[in-house]
C-alpha positions in Angstrom: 12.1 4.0 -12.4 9.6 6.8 -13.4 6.7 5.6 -15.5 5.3 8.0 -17.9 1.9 8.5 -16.1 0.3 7.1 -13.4 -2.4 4.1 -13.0 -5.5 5.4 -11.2 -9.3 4.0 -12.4 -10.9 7.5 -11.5 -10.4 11.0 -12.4 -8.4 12.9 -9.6 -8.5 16.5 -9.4 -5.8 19.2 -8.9 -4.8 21.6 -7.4 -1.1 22.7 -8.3 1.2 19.4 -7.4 -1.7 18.6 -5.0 -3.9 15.5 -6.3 -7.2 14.5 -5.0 -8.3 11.1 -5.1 -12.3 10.4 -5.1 -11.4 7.0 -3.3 -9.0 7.8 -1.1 -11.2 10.7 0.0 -13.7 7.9 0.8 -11.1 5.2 2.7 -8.5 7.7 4.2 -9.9 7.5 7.8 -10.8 4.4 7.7 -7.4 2.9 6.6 -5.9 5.2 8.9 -8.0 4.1 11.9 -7.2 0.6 11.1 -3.4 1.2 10.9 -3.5 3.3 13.7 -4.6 0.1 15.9 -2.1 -2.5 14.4 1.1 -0.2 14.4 3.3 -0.2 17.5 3.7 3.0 19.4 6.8 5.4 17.6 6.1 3.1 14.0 8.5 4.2 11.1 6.3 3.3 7.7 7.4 2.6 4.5 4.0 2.9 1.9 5.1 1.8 -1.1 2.4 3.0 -4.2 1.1 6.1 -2.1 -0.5 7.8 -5.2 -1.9 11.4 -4.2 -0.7 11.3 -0.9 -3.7 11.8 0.6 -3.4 8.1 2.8 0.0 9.3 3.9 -1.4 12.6 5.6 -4.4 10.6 7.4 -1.7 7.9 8.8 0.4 10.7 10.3 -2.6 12.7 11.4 -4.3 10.2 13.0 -1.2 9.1 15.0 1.0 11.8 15.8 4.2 9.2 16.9 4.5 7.8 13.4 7.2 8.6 10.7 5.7 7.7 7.4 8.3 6.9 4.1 5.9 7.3 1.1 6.6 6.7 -2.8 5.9 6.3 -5.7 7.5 5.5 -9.5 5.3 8.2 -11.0 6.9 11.5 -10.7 3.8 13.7 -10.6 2.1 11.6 -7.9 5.3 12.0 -6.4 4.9 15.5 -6.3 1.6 15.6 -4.7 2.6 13.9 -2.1 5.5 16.3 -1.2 3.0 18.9 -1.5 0.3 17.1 0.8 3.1 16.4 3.4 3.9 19.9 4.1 1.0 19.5 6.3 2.4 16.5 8.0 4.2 18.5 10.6 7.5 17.2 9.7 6.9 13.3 10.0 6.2 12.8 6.3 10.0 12.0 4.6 10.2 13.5 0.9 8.4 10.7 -1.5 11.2 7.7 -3.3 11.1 6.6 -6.8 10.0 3.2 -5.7 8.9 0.3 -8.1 8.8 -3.0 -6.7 9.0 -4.9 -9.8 12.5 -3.6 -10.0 15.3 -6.1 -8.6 16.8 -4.3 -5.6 14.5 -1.2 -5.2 14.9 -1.7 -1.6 18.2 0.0 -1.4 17.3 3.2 -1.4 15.1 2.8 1.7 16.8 4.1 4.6 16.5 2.1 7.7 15.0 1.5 10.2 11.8 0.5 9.5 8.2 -0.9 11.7 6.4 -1.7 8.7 5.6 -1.4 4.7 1.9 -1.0 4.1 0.5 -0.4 0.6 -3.2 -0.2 0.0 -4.9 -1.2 -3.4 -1.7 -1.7 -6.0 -1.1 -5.4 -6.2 -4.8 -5.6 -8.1 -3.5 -3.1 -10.5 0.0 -4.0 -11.6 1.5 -7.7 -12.9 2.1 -10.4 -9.8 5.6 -9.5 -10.6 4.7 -6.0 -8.3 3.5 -8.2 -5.5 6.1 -10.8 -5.7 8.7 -7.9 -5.5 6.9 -6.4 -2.6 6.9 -9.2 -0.3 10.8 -9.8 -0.9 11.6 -6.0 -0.3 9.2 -6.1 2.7 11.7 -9.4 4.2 14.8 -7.4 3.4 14.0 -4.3 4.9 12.1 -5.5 8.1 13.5 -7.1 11.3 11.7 -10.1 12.9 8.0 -9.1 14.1 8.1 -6.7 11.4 4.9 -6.0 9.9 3.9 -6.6 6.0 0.3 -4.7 5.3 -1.9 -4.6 2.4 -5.4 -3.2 2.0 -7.7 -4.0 -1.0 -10.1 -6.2 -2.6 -9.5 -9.6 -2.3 -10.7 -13.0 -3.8 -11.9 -15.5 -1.0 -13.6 -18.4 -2.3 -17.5 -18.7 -2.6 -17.3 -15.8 0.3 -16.4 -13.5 -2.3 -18.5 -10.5 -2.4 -20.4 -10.6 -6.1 -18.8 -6.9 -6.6 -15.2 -8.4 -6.3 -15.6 -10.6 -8.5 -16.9 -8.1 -11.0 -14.3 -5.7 -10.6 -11.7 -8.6 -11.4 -13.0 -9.1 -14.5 -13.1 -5.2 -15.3 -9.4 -5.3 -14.3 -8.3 -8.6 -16.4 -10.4 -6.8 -19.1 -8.1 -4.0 -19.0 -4.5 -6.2 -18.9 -4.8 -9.8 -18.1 -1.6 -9.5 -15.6 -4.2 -7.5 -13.0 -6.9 -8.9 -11.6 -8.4 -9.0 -7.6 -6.1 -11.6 -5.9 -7.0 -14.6 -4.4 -6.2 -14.1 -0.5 -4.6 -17.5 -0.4 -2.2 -16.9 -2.7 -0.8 -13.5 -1.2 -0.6 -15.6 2.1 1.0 -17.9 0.0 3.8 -15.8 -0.9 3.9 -13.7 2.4 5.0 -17.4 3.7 7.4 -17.6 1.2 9.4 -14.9 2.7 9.2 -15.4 6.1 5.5 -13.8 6.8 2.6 -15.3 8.6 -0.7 -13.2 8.8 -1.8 -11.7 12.1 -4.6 -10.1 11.4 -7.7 -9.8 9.2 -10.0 -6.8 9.2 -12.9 -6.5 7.2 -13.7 -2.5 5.7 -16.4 -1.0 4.1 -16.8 -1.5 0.3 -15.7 -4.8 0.7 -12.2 -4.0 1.2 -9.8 -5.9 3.6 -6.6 -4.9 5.4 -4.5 -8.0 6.1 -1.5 -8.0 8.5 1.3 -9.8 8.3 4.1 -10.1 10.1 7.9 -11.5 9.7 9.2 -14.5 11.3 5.1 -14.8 13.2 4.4 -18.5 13.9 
């Protein structure tokens, strides 16, 4: 499931395996701040799409009870995140080869799991990726598992003006990305047996929503 190189929209340095992300060097605390309220005490994570890493190390960091799963279908970002982990203290597993537009990429997840969070990939990959998510996420989880995304998102006339220009950046690049309306990932989160819990707004105009499995 390897692609040949990775989607990022900024330059990343490196350092041997180790990538550095400029955004994720801006967002990492905050993301992990926010995940460390919403995730129950002794959480085992599955981040699919972890990129450098660097969002992985935060999590664990931030909340030394938490078992964090990363991957990733690029092979070099996979590396980096191996090599970021080794300062995890042990509660970062070795990164999968994980692409969620493949059918069944679920089975090489071992089990159990509290939650699959991934932060700013559906915007940047075919509906087909999101879509593929929210069915692995059904599969995998137990009832009041939770389902949680971070990114930009498309709400209405409340839609922040720079949201909207990034979408049409993104459709610019491939018209199968684009910012997603938040309706329609609640939409599909319903379709498999999610309803969302929680909305929290972060900076940059960036949202993490939680969902969670079988929630009235």
């Amino acid at each position: 499931m390897t692609r040949s190189s990775p989607i990022a929209l900024e330059d990343r340095g490196q350092t041997g395996a180790r990538l550095s992300s400029p955004s994720a060097a801006r967002n990492r605390e905050v993301i992990a701040a926010a995940l460390a309220r919403v995730l129950p005490q002794g959480s085992r994570v599955l981040e699919i799409a972890s990129g450098t890493g660097e969002h992985a190390l935060a999590c664990v960091t931030g909340r030394a009870d938490l078992h964090w799963q990363p991957s990733d279908p690029d092979a070099a970002s996979r590396a980096s995140i191996d090599d970021w982990a080794r300062d995890g203290a042990g509660r970062i597993a070795p990164a999968l080869d994980l692409d969620t537009q493949q059918s069944g990429w679920w089975q090489a997840v071992p089990l159990p799991l509290s939650a699959v969070f991934c932060a700013n990939m559906i915007h940047i990959a075919p509906w087909k990726a999101a879509e593929g998510l929210a069915e692995g996420a059904a599969t995998l989880l137990d009832e009041g598992g939770l389902l949680i995304l971070y990114g930009p998102f498309l709400e209405g006339a409340d839609t922040a003006p720079s949201n909207l220009d990034f979408d049409a950046s993104l459709k610019a690049r491939d018209p199968r990305w684009g910012v997603r309306a938040r309706e329609d990932v609640e939409a599909l989160a319903a379709r498999y047996g999610f309803s969302l819990l929680q909305r929290l707004e972060m900076p940059a105009n960036n949202l993490v929503l939680v969902f969670a499995k079988g929630a009235p």
